[in-house]
C-alpha positions in Angstrom: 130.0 43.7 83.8 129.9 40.2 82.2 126.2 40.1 81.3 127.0 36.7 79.1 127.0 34.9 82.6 123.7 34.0 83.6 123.2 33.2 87.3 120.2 32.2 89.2 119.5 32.1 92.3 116.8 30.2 94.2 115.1 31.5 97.1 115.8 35.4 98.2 116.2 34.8 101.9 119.2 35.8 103.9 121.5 33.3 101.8 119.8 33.6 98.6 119.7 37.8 98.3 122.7 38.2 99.8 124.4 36.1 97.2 122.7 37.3 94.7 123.7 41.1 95.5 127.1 40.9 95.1 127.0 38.5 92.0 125.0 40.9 90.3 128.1 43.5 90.1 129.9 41.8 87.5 127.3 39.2 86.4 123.9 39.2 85.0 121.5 37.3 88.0 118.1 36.5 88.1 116.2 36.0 92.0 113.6 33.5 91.7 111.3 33.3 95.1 108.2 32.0 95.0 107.3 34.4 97.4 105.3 37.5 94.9 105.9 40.0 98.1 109.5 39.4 98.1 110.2 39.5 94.4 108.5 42.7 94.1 110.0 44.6 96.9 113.6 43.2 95.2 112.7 44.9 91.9 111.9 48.1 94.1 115.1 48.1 95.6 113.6 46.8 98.9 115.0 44.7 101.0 113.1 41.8 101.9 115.2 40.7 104.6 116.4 42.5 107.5 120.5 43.4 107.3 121.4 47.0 106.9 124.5 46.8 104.8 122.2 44.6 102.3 119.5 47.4 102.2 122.1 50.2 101.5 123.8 47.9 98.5 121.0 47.4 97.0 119.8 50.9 96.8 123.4 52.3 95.7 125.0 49.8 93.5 124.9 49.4 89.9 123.3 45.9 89.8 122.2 43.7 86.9 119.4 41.8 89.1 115.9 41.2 88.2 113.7 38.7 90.7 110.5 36.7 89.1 108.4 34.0 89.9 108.3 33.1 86.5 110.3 29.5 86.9 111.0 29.5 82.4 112.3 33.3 83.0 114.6 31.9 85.8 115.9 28.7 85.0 116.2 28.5 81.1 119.8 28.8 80.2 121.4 29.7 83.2 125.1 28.8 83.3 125.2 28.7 87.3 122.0 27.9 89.3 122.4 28.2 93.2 119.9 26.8 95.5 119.1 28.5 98.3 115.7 27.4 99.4 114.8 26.7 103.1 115.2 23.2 104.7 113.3 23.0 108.1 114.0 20.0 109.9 111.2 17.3 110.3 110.7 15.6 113.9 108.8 12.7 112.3 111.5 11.8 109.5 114.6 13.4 111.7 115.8 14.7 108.4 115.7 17.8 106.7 112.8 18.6 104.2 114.7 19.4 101.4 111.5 18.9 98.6 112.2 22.7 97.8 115.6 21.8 96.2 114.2 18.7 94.4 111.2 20.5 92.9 113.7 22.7 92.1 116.2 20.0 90.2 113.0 18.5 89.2 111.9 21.1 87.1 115.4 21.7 85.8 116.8 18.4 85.3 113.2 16.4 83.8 111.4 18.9 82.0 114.7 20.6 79.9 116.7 18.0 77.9 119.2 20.0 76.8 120.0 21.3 80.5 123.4 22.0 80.9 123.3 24.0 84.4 126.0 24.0 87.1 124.3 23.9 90.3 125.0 25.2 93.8 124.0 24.5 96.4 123.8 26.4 99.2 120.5 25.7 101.5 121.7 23.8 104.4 121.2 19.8 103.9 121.9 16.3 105.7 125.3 14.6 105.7 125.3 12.4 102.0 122.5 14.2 100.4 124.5 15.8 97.4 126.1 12.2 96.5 122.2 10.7 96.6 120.5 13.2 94.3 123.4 13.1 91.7 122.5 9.3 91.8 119.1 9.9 91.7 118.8 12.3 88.9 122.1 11.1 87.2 123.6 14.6 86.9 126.8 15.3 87.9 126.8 18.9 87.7 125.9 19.4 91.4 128.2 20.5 93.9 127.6 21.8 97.4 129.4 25.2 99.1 127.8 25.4 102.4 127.6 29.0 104.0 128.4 30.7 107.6 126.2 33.5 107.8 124.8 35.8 111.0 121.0 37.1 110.7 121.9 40.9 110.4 124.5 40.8 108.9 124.6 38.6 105.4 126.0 40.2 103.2 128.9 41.7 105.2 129.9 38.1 105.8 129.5 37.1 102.1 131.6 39.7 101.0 134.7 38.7 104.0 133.4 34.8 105.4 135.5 33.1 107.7 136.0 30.6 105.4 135.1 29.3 101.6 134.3 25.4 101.1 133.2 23.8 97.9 132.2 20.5 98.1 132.0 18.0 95.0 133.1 18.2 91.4 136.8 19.9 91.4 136.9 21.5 88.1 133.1 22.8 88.9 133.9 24.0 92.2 137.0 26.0 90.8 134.8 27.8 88.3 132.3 28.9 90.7 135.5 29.6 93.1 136.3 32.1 90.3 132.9 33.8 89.7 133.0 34.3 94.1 136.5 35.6 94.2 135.6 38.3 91.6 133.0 39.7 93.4 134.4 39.6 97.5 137.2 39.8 99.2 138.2 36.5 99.2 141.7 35.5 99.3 142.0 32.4 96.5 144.3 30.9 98.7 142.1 30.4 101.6 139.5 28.3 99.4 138.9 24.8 100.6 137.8 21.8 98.3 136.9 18.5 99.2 134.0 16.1 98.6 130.5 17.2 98.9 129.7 15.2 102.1 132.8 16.5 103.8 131.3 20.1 103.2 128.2 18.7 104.2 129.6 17.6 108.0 131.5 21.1 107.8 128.4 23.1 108.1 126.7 21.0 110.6 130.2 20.0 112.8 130.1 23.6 113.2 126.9 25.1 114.0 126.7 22.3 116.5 129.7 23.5 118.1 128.8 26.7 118.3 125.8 25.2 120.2 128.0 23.1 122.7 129.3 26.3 123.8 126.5 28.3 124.3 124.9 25.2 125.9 128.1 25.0 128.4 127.8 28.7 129.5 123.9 28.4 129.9 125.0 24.8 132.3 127.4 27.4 134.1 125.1 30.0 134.7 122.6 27.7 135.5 125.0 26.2 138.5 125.6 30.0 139.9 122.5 30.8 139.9 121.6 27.7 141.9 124.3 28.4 144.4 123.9 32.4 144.4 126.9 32.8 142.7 127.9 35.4 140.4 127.7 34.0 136.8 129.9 37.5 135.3 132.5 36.3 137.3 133.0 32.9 136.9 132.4 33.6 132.8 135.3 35.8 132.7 137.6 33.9 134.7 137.3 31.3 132.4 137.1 33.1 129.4 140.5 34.9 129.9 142.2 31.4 128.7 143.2 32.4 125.2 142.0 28.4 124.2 138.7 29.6 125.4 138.5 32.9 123.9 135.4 35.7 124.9 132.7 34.2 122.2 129.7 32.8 122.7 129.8 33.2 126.0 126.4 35.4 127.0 123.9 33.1 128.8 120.9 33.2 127.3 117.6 30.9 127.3 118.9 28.8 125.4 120.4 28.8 121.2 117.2 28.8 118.5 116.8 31.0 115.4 117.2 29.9 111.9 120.4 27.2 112.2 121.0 25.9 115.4 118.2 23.9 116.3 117.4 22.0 113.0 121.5 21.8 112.2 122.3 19.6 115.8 119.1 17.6 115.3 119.6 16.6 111.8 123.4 16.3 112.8 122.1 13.6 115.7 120.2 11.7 113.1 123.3 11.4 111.3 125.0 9.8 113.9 121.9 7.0 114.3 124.9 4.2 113.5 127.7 5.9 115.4 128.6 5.8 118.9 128.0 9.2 120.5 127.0 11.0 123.6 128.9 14.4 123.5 126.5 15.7 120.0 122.8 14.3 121.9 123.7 16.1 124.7 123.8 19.0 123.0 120.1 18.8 121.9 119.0 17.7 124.9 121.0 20.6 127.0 119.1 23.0 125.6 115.6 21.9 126.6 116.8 21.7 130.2 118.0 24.7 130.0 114.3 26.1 129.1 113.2 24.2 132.0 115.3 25.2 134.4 114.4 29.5 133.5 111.1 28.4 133.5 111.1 27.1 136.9 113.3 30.4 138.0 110.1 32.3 136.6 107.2 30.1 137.9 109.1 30.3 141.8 108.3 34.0 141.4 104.5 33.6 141.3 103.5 35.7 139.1 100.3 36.2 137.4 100.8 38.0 134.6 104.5 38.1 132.9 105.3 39.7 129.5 107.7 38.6 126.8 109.9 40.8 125.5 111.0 40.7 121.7 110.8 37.2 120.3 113.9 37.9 117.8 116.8 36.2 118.5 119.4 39.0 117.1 119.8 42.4 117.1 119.0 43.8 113.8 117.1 40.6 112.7 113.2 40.1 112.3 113.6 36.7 112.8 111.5 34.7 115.8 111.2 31.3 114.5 112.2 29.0 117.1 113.3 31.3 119.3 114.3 30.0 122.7 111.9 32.5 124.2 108.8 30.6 123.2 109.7 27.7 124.8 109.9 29.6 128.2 106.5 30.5 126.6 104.8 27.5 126.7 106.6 26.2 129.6 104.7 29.1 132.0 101.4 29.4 130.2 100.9 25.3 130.9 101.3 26.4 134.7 98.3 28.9 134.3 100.2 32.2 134.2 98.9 34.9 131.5 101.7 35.5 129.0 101.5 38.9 127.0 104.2 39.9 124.4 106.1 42.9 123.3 107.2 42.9 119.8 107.1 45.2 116.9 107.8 42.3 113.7 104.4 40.5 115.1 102.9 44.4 115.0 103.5 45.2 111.7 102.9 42.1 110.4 99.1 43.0 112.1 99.4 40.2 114.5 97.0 40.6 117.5 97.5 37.2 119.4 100.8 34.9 119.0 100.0 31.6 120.4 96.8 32.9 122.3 98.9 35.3 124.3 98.0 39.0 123.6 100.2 41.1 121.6 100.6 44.8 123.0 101.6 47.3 121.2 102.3 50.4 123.4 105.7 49.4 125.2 104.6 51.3 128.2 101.4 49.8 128.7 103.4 46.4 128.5 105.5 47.7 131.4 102.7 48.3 133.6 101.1 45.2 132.9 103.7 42.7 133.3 104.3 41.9 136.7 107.3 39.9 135.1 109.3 41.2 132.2 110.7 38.2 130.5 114.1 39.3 128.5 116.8 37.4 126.5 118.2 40.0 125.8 118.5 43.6 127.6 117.9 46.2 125.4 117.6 50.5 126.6 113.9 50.0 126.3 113.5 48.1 129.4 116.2 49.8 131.6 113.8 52.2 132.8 112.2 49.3 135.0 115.0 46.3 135.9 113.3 46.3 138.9 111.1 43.7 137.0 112.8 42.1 134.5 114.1 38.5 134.4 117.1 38.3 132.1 120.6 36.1 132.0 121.9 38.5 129.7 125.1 39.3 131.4 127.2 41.1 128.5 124.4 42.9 126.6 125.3 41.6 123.6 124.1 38.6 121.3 
């Protein structure tokens, strides 16, 4: 283990931890959250985040990690710091709020003369940003290496990703290339360099695509479903063209979770000079979508209809924007009762979520609902199909 290489990483979320566990193998990291919770359960050998393979790794590997809040125990001499913080995308600015990297460089960068840091970034950012904040803070030792990660399963796709970028200084970018392939499985020879805002509009180009196509199977199960057609069908006779490929295919009430959303808005704002119409499209697809299942579900009548799971992904605890909630809203401003099913708001002692009650007792939720309300079909609910309202054709993500 080379404990003369200090790394640290920012922010011990599914990017940050997952990182950090398979650096910590041959390097000496430090996990710096701001969160207390997180960095205790991470000195506990508890996983903070939900992903199985990350849980077992950090129970049964030899790891030099250590998590603080302690920003001095973190940050002073590190020889590699990678950011990992969260960006959430702001409607009123259409940009992403990335002040949780620049406190971070700000505390770095203003308050340590002699700081000498290479840093990584990793938290998902708009198009240009690395170029302005080398400007801004006149250091040059900033490069940015986006990442392609599922909920569930971060780590597995840290140690094999689809594909390694590193955008910005070459000779940096080759050193932290190193550090990387000595701790995956990554072939050197599938490593991709260019300029930070290249690998900037990589991570963006591509989680909006990934929307497109789960916004063009939701439009064509949207159009059988208007016609009484059979959606399966259709899906699969398309889907066997080899250029098409049987991906993201599963209709759904529309794409949400951690990326999607923010990544084609701030993607859009981007593109406020450029000609477009294919990439707004794509934002706006997915709000019709939410209207049209909520009118499926309104036609119905019914008075009291329950929400199952929130989550987005099995084996994620994740429910922020969720595509689910805006079905949500969309029937509770008709006047129908909305109750929800779903165990993260339970044991995180949630009662109400958005004034709709939170049950509990799965069975009780079945005999209340007149309407079960389900992205996703799971064996809980098969006992009662009889009232559940699903496009989940595959029974998969």
């Amino acid at each position: 283990m080379d404990k003369n290489t200090k790394i640290t990483i920012a922010g011990v979320g599914y990017v940050g931890l997952s990182n950090a566990l398979i650096l910590a193998k041959k390097y000496h990291v430090i996990a710096y959250d701001i969160d207390p919770t997180r960095v205790k359960k991470v000195n506990q050998k508890i996983c903070p985040i939900a992903d199985n393979k990350a849980e077992e790794f950090l129970k049964s590997e030899k790891l030099s990690l250590i998590a603080t809040t302690d920003k001095v125990k973190a940050f002073e001499e590190a020889d590699y710091i990678v950011i990992a913080t969260p960006t959430n995308y702001d409607e009123n600015t259409n940009y992403f709020d990335t002040s949780s990297i620049e406190e971070i460089l700000d505390y770095c960068i203003n308050t340590n003369l002699n700081f000498q840091s290479k840093i990584i970034i990793k938290s998902t950012i708009p198009v240009g940003f690395t170029e302005k904040i080398i400007n801004k803070y006149n250091y040059k030792n900033i490069i940015f290496s986006p990442e392609f990660l599922r909920e569930g399963n971060a780590l597995e796709d840290n140690l094999m990703p689809s594909r390694t970028i590193f955008g910005g200084d070459e000779k940096i970018s080759k050193q932290y290339a190193e550090l990387i392939c000595n701790v995956t499985h990554i072939d050197p020879d599938n490593l991709q360099f260019m300029t930070s805002t290249e690998a900037e509009s990589v991570k963006l180009f591509s989680n909006t695509y990934l929307a497109m196509r789960v916004s063009f199977f939701n439009e064509l199960d949207s159009f059988a479903e208007s016609h009484q057609l059979n959606s399966k069908s259709i899906i699969n006779g398309v889907c066997s063209d080899s250029r098409i490929g049987f991906f993201y295919n599963n209709p759904s009430f529309g794409y949400g979770g951690y990326c999607l959303p923010k990544d084609t808005k701030q993607l859009l704002a981007n593109y406020q000079s450029v000609p477009n119409s294919l990439i707004s499209s794509i934002v706006e697809a997915n709000s019709i979508r939410k209207d049209f299942i909520s009118e499926q579900i309104i036609k119905l009548r019914p008075k009291i209809v329950g929400i199952y799971r929130l989550i987005m992904k099995t084996g994620s605890d994740n429910y922020r924007s969720s595509s689910i909630q805006g079905i949500m809203k969309r029937i509770k401003a008709k006047g129908i009762k909305v109750i929800v099913y779903e165990p993260v708001l339970t044991k995180e002692n949630k009662k109400t979520f958005f004034g709709s009650e939170v049950v509990t007792n799965l069975k009780k939720f079945k005999e209340t609902s007149e309407i079960i309300v389900a992205n996703r079909i799971t064996y809980e609910i098969e006992d009662c199909l009889e009232k559940v309202y699903s496009r989940d054709i595959y029974k998969r993500d």
